[in-house]
MOPAC internal coordinates of N, CA, C and O (Angstrom, degrees):
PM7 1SCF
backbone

  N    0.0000 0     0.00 0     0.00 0    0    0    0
  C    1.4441 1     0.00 0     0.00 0    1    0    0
  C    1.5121 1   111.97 1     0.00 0    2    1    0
  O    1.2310 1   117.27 1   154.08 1    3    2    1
  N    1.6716 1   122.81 1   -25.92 1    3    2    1
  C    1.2747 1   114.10 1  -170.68 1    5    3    2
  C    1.3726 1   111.63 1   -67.39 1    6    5    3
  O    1.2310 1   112.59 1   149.95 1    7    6    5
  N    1.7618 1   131.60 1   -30.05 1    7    6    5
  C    0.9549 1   154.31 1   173.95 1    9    7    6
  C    1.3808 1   101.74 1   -54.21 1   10    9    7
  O    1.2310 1   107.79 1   134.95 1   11   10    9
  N    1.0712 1   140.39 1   -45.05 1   11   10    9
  C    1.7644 1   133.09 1  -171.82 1   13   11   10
  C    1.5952 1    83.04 1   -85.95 1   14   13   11
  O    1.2310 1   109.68 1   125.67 1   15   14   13
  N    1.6319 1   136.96 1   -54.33 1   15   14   13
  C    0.9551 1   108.62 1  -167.82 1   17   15   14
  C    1.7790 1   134.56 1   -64.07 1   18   17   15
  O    1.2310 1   133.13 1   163.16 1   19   18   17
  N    1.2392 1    92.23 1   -16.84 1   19   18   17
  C    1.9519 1   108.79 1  -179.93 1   21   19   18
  C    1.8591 1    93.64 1   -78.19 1   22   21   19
  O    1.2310 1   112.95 1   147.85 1   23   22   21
  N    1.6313 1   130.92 1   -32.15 1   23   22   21
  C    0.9245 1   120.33 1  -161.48 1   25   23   22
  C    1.8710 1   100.14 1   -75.54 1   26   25   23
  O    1.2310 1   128.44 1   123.20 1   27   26   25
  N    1.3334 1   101.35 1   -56.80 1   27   26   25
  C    1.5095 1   112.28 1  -178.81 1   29   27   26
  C    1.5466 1   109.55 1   -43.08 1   30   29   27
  O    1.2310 1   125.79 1   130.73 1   31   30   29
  N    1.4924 1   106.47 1   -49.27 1   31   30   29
  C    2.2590 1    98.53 1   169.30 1   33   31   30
  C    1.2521 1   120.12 1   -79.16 1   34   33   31
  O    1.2310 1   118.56 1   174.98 1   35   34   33
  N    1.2479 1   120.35 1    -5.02 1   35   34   33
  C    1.3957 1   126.59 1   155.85 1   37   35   34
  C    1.6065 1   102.63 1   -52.19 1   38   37   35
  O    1.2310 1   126.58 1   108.72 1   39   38   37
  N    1.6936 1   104.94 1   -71.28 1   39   38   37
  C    1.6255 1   110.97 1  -173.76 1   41   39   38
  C    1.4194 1   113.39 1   -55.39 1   42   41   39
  O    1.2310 1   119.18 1   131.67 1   43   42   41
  N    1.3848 1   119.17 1   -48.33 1   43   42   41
  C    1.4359 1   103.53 1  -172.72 1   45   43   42
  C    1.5956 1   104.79 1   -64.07 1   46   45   43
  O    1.2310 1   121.84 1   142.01 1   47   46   45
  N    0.8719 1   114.09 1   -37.99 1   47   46   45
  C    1.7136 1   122.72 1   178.26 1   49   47   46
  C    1.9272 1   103.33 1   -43.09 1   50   49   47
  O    1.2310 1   120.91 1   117.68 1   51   50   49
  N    1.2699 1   115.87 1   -62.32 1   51   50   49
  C    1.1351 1   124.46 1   174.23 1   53   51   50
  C    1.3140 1   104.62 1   -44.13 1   54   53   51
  O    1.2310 1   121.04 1   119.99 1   55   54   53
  N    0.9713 1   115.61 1   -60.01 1   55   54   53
  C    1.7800 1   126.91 1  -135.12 1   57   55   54
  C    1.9613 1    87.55 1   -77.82 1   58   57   55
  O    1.2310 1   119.81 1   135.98 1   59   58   57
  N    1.1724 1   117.97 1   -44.02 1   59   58   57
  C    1.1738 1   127.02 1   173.07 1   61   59   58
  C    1.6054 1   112.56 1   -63.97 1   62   61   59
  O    1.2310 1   122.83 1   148.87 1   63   62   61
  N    0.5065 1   112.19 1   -31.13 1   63   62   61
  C    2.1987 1   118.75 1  -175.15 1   65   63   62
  C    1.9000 1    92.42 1   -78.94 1   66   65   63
  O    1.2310 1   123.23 1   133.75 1   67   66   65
  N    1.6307 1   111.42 1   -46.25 1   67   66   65
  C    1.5177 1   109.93 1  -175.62 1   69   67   66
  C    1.3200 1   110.01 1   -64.53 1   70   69   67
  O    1.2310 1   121.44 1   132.62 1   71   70   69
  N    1.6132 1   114.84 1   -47.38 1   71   70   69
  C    1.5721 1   115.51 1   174.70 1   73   71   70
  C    1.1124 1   129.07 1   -47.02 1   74   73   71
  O    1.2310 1   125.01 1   143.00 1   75   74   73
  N    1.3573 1   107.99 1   -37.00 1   75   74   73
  C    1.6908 1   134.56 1  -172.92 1   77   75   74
  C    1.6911 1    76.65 1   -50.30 1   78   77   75
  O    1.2310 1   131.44 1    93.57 1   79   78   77
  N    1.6344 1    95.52 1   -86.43 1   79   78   77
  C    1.6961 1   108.74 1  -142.34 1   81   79   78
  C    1.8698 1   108.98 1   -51.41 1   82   81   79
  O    1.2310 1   123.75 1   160.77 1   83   82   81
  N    1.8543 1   110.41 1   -19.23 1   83   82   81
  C    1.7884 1   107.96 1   172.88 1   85   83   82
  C    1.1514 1   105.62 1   -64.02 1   86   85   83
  O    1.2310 1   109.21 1   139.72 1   87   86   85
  N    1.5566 1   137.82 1   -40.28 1   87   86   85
  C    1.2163 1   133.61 1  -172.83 1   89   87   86
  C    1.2900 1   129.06 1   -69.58 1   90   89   87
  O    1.2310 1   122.49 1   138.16 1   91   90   89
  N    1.5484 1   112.84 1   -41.84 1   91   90   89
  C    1.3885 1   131.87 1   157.95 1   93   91   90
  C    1.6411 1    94.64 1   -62.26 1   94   93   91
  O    1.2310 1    97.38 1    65.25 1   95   94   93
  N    1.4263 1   157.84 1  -114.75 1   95   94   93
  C    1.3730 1   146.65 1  -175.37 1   97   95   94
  C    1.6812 1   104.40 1    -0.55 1   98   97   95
  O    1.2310 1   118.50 1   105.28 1   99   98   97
  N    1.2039 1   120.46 1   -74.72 1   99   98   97
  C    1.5492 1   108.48 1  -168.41 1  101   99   98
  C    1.7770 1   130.17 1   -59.28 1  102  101   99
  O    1.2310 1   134.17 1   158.36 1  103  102  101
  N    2.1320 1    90.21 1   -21.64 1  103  102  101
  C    1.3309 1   103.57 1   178.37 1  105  103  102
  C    1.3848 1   117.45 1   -71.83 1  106  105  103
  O    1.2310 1   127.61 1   155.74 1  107  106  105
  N    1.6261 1   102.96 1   -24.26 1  107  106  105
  C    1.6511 1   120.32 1   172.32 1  109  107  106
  C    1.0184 1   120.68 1   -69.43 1  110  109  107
  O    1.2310 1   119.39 1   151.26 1  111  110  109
  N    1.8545 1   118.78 1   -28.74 1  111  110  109
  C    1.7515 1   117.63 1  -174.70 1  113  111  110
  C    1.4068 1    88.79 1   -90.98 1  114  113  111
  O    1.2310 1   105.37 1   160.57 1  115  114  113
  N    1.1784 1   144.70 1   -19.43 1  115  114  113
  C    1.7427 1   133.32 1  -154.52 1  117  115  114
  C    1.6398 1    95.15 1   -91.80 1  118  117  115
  O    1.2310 1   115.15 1   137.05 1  119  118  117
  N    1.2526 1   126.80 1   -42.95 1  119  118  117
  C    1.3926 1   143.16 1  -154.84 1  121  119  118
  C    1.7024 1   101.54 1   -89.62 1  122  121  119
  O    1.2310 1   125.58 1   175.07 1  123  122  121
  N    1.6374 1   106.88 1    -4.93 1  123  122  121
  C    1.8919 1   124.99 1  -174.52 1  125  123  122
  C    2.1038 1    86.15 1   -72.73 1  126  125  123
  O    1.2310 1   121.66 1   -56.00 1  127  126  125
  N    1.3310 1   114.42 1   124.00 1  127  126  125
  C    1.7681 1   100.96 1   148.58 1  129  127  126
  C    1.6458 1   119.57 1   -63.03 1  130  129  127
  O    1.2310 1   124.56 1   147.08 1  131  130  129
  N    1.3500 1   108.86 1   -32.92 1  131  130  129
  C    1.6868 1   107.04 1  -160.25 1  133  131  130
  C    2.1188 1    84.00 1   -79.52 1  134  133  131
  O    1.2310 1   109.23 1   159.69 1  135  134  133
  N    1.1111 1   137.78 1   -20.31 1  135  134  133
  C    1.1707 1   146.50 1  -175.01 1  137  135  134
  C    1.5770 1   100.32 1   -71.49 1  138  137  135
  O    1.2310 1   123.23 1   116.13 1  139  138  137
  N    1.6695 1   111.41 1   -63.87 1  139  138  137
  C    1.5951 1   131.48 1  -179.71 1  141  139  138
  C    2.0080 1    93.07 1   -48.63 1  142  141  139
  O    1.2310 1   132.63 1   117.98 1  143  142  141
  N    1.2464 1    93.21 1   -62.02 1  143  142  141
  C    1.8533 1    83.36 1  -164.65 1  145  143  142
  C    1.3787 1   129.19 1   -69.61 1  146  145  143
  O    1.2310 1   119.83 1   158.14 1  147  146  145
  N    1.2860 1   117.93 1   -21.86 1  147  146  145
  C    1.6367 1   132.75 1   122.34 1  149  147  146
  C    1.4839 1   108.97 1     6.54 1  150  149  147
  O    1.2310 1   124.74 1    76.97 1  151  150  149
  N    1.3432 1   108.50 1  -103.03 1  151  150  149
  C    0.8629 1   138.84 1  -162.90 1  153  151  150
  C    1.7202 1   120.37 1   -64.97 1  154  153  151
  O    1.2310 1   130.44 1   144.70 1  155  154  153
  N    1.3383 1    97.47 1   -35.30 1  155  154  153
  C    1.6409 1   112.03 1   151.96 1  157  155  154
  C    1.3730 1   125.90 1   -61.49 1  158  157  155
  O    1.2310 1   120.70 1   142.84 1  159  158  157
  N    1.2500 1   116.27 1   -37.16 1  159  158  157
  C    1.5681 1   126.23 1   170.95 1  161  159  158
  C    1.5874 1   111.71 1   -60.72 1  162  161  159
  O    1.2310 1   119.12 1   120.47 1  163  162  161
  N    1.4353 1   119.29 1   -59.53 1  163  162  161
  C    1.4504 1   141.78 1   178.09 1  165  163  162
  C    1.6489 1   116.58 1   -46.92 1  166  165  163
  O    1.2310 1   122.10 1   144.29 1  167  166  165
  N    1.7687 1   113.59 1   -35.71 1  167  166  165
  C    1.0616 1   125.42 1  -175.92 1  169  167  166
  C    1.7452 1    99.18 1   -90.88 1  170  169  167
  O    1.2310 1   117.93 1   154.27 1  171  170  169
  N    1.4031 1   121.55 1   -25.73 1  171  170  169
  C    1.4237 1   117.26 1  -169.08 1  173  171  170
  C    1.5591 1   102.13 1   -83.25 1  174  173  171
  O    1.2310 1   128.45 1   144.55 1  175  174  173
  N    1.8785 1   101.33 1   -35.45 1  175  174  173
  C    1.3751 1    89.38 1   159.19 1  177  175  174
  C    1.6883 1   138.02 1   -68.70 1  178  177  175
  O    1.2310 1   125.36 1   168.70 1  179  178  177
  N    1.1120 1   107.30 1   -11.30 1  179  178  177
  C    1.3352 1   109.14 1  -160.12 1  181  179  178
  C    1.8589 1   101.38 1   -93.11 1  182  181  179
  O    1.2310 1   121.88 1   161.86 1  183  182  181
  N    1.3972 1   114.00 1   -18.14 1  183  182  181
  C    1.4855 1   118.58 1   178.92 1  185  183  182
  C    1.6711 1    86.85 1   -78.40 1  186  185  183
  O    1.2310 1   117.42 1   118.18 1  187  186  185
  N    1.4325 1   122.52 1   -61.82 1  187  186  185
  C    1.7537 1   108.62 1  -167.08 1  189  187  186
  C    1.9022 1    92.06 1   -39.84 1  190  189  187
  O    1.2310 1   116.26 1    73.78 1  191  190  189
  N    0.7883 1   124.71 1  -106.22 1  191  190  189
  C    1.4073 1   135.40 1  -172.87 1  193  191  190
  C    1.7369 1   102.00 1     7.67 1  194  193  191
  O    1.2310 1   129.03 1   103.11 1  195  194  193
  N    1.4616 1   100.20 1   -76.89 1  195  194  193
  C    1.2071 1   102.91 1   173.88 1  197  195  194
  C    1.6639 1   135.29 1   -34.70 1  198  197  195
  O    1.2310 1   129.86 1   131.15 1  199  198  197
  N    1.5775 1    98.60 1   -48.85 1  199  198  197
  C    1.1687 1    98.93 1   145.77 1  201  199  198
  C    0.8950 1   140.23 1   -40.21 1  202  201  199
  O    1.2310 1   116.90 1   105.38 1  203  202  201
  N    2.0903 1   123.50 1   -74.62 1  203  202  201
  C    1.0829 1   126.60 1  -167.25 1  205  203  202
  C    1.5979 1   106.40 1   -64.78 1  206  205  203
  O    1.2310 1   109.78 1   174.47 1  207  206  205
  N    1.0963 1   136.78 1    -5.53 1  207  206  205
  C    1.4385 1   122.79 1   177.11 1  209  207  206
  C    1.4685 1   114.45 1  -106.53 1  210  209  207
  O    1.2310 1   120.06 1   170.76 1  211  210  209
  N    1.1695 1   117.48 1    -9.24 1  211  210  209
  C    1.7339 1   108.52 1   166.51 1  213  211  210
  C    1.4966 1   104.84 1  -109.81 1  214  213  211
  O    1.2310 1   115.21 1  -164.96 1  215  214  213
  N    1.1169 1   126.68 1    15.04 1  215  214  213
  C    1.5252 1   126.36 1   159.38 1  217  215  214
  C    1.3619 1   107.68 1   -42.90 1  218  217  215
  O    1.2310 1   121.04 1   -19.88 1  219  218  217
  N    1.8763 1   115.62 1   160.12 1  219  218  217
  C    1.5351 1   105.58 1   157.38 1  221  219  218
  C    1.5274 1   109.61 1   -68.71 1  222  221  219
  O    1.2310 1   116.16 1   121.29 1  223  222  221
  N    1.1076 1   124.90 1   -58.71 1  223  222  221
  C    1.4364 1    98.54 1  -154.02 1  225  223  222
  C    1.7166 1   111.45 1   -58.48 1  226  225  223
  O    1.2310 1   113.02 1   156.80 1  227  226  225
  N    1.4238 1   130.79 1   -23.20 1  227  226  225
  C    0.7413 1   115.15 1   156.96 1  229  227  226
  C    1.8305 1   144.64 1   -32.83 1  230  229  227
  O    1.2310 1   132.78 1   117.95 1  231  230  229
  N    1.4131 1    92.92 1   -62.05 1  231  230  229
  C    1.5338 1   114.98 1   141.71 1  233  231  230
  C    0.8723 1   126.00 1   -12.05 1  234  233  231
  O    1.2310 1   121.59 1   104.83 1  235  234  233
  N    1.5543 1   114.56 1   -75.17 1  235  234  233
  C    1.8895 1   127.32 1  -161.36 1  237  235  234
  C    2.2546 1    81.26 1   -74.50 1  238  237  235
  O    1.2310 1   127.82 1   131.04 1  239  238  237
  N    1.2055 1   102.54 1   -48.96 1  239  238  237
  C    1.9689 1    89.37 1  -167.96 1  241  239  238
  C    1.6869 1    92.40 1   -62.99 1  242  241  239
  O    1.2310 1    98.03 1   148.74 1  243  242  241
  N    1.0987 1   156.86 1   -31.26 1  243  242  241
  C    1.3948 1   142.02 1   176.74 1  245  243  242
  C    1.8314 1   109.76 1   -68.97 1  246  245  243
  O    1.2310 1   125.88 1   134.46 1  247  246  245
  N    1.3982 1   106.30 1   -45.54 1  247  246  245
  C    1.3774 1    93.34 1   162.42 1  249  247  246
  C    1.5607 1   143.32 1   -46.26 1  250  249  247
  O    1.2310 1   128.15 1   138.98 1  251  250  249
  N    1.7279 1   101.91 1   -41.02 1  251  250  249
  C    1.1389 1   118.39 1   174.54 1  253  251  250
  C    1.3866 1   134.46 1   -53.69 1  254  253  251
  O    1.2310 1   131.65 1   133.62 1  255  254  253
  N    1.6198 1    95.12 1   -46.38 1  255  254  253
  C    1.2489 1   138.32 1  -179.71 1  257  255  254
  C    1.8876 1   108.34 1   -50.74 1  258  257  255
  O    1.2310 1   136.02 1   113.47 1  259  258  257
  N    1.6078 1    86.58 1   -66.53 1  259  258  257
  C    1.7166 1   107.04 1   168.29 1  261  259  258
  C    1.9751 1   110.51 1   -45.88 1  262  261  259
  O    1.2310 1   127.33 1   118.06 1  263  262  261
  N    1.0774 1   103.51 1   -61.94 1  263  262  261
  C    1.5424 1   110.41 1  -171.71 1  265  263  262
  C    1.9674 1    99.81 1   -48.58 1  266  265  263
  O    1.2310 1   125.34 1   123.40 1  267  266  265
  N    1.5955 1   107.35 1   -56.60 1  267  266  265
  C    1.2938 1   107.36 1  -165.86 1  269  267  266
  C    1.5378 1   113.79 1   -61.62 1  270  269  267
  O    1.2310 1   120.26 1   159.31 1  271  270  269
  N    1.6255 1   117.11 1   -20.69 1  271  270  269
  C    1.4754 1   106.55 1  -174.44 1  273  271  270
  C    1.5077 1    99.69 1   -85.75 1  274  273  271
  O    1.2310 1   116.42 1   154.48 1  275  274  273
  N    1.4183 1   124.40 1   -25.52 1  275  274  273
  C    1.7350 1   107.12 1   172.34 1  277  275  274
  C    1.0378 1   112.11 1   -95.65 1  278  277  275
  O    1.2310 1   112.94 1  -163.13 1  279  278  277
  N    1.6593 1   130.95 1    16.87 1  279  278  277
  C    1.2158 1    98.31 1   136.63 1  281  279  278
  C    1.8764 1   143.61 1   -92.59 1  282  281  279
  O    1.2310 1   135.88 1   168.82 1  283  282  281
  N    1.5783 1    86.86 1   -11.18 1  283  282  281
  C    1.3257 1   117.33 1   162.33 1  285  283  282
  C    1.9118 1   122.96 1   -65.13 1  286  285  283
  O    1.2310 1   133.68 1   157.34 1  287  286  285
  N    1.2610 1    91.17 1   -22.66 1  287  286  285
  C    1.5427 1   110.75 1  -170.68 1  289  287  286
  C    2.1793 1    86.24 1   -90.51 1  290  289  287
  O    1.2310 1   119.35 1   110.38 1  291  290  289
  N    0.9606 1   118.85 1   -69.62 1  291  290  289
  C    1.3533 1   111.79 1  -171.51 1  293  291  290
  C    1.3022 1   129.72 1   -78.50 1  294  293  291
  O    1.2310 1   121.88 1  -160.02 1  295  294  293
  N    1.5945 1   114.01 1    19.98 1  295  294  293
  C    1.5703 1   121.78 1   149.58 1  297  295  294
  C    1.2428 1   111.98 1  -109.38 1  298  297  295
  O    1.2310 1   120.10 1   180.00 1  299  298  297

């Protein structure tokens, strides 16, 4: 049994040294500006969108949309 137990703190040992170095790697891409403005761009896009699809007129064309498939649906 001591043998599975030296193997298992081997692994957590590992598994901890690998975590270390993902966190340090991801802390390195997050802490990147050309990474930051990325990601700033993507989010500025993602509010237009957001926008343009819960707008009203959006709305009134989803309403429309809705009405025309039941009536298409009940002939």
């Amino acid at each position: 049994m001591s043998g599975n137990a030296e193997k298992a703190a081997a692994l957590l040992k590992n598994s901890g040294a690998k975590a270390k170095a993902a966190a340090g790697k991801l802390r390195d891409l997050a802490t990147d500006p050309e990474v930051q403005a990325k990601v700033k761009k993507a989010a500025d896009e993602g509010k237009k969108v957001y926008d343009a699809v819960t707008s009203p007129k959006a709305m009134e064309f989803y309403r429309q949309a809705a009405e025309l498939i039941k009536k298409t649906r009940k002939k």
